[in-house]
Each structure stands twice: as C-alpha cells, then as structure tokens.
Kinemage of the C-alpha trace (Angstrom):
@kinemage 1
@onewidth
@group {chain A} dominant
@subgroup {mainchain}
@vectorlist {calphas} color= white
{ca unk a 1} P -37.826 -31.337 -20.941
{ca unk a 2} L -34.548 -32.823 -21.043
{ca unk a 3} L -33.415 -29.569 -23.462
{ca unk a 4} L -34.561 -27.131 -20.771
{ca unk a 5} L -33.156 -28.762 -17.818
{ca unk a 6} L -29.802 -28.588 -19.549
{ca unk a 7} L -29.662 -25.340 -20.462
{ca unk a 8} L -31.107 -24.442 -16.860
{ca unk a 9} L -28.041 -25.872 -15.704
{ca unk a 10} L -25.427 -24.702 -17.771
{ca unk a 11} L -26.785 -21.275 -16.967
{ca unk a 12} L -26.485 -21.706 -13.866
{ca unk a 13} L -23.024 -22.906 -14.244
{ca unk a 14} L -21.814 -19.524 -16.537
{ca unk a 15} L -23.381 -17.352 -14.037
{ca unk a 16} L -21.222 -19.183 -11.242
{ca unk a 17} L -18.398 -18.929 -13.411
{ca unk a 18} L -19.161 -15.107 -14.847
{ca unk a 19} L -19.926 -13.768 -11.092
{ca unk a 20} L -17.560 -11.584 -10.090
{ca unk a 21} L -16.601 -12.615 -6.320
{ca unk a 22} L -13.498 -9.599 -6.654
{ca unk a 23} L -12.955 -7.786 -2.907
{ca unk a 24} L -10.803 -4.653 -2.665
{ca unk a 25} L -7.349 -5.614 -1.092
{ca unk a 26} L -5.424 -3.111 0.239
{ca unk a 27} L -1.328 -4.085 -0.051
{ca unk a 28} L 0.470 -2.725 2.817
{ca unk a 29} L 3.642 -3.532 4.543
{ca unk a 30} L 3.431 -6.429 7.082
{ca unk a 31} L 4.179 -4.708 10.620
{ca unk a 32} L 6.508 -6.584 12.865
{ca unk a 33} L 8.634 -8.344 9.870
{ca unk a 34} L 12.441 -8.676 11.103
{ca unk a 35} L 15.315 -8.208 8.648
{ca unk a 36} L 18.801 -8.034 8.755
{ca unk a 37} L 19.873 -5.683 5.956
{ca unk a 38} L 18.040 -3.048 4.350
{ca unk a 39} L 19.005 -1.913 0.234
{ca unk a 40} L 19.775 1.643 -0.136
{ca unk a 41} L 17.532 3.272 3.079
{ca unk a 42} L 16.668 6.630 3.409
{ca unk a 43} L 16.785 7.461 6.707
{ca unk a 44} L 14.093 9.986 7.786
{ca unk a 45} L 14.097 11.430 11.286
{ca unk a 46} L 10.737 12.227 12.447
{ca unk a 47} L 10.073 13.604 16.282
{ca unk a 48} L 13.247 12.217 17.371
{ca unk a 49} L 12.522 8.695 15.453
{ca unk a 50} L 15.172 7.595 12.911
{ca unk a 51} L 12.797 5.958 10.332
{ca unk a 52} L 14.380 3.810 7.344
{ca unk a 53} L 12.321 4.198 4.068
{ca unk a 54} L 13.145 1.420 1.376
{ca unk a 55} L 11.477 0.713 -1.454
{ca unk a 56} L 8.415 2.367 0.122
{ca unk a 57} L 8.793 -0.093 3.032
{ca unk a 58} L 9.053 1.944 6.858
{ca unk a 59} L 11.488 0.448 9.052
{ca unk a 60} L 12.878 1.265 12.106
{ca unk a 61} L 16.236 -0.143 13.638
{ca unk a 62} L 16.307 -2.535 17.004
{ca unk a 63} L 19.340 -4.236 18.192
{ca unk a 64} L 20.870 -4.787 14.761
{ca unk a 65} L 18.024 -5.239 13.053
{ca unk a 66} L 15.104 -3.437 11.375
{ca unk a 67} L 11.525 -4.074 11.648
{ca unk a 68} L 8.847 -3.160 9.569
{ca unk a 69} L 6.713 -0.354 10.523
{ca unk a 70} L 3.526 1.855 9.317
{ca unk a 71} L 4.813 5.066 7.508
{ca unk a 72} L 4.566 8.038 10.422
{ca unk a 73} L 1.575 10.100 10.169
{ca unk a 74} L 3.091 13.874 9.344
{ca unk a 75} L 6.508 12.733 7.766
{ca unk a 76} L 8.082 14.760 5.040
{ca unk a 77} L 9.898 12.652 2.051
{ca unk a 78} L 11.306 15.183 -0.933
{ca unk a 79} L 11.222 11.519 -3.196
{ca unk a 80} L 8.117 9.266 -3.576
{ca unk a 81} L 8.857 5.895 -3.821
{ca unk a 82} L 8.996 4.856 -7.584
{ca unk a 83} L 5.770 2.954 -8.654
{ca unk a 84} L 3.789 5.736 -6.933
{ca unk a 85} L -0.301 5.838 -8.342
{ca unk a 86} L -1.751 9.668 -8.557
{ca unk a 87} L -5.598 8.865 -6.984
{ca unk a 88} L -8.145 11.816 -6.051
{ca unk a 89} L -10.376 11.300 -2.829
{ca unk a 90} L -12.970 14.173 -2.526
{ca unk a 91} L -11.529 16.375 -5.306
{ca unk a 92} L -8.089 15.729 -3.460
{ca unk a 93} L -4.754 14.643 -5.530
{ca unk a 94} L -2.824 12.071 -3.172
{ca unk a 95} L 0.269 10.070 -4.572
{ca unk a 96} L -0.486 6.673 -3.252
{ca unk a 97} L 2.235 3.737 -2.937
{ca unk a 98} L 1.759 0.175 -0.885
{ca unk a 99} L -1.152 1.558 1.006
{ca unk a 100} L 0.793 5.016 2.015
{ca unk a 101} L -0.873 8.551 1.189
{ca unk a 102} L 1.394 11.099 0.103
{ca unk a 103} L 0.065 15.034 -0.199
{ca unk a 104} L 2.209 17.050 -2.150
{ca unk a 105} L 3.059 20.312 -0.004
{ca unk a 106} L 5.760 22.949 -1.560
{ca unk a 107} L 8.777 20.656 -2.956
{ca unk a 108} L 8.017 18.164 -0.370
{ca unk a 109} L 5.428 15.012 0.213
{ca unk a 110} L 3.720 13.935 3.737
{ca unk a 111} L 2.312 11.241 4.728
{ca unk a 112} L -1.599 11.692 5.555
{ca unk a 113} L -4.148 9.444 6.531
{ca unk a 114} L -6.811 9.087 3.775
C-alpha cells in the first residue's frame, strides 16, 4: 500500500512538473515610455505626423522628448527592422517584428493590422 501511495504521488508530482502552463505573449512596445535621445531614427512622415522608427520602436517627438508610440496603421518603411520573422496568416506572408505587421507592397513595406 505504502508502494502505491508513493508512486501515486510522485506522479502526481511529474505531471505538475511536466504540465505545460506556457501562454502566448505578444512583445510590443510599451506606449507612453519617455526618452531623451533616440539612436539612429528614421523619421517617417505619415498624414502630416513626423514618426521616429528605431530599432523597430515608434516614437513621436514632444517638447524635447520622444515617446513611445504604436506603429501607424498604413505607413510605408522601404527597410524592416533587422530581426524581422516571415509568418503566414490565412495563406498571407507578413514580416512581423515586436508585435508590428509588415505587408510587402512593390519595393516598399506597410504596416497592417493582422
């Protein structure tokens, strides 16, 4: 009795263990983060918005400073960010980066919502 109870528990204890508890997390940039200096932006002007694209990170600049936003629906980038991840939705090839959907369209990339 004593033999069964053990291995009742220690199976019980690998299948705590063994279960997968894995969620899907989605990285994106934090909205609303403040910095002072951005590396090397590209500045992207999109329906008379001056966006600043670092590192895949979307900024925009207030008072001195730039602040973190979500890439602009409709944008067009001729670079994706490197680090990029080719995924297909539906039969459809996006370029995916930090949460951000890129569609390929002539020599240039915009940013969809996926």
């Amino acid at each position: 009795m004593k033999t069964l109870l053990k291995t009742l528990i220690l199976g019980i204890l690998l299948s705590t263990v063994t279960t997968s508890c894995a969620t899907t997390v989605r990285v994106r940039p934090a909205n609303r983060v403040v910095v002072t200096k951005v590396h090397n932006p590209r500045i992207v002007v999109h329906k008379n918005i001056k966006y600043y694209r670092s590192g895949g990170v979307w900024y925009i600049k207030k008072n001195r400073r730039y602040v973190t936003v979500a890439a602009p629906i409709g944008v067009r980038v001729n670079v994706l960010p490197n680090g990029y991840r080719v995924v297909k939705v539906k039969g459809v090839r996006y370029y995916r980066y930090k949460g951000v959907y890129y569609k390929k369209s002539g020599r240039n990339y915009v940013v969809v919502s996926v």
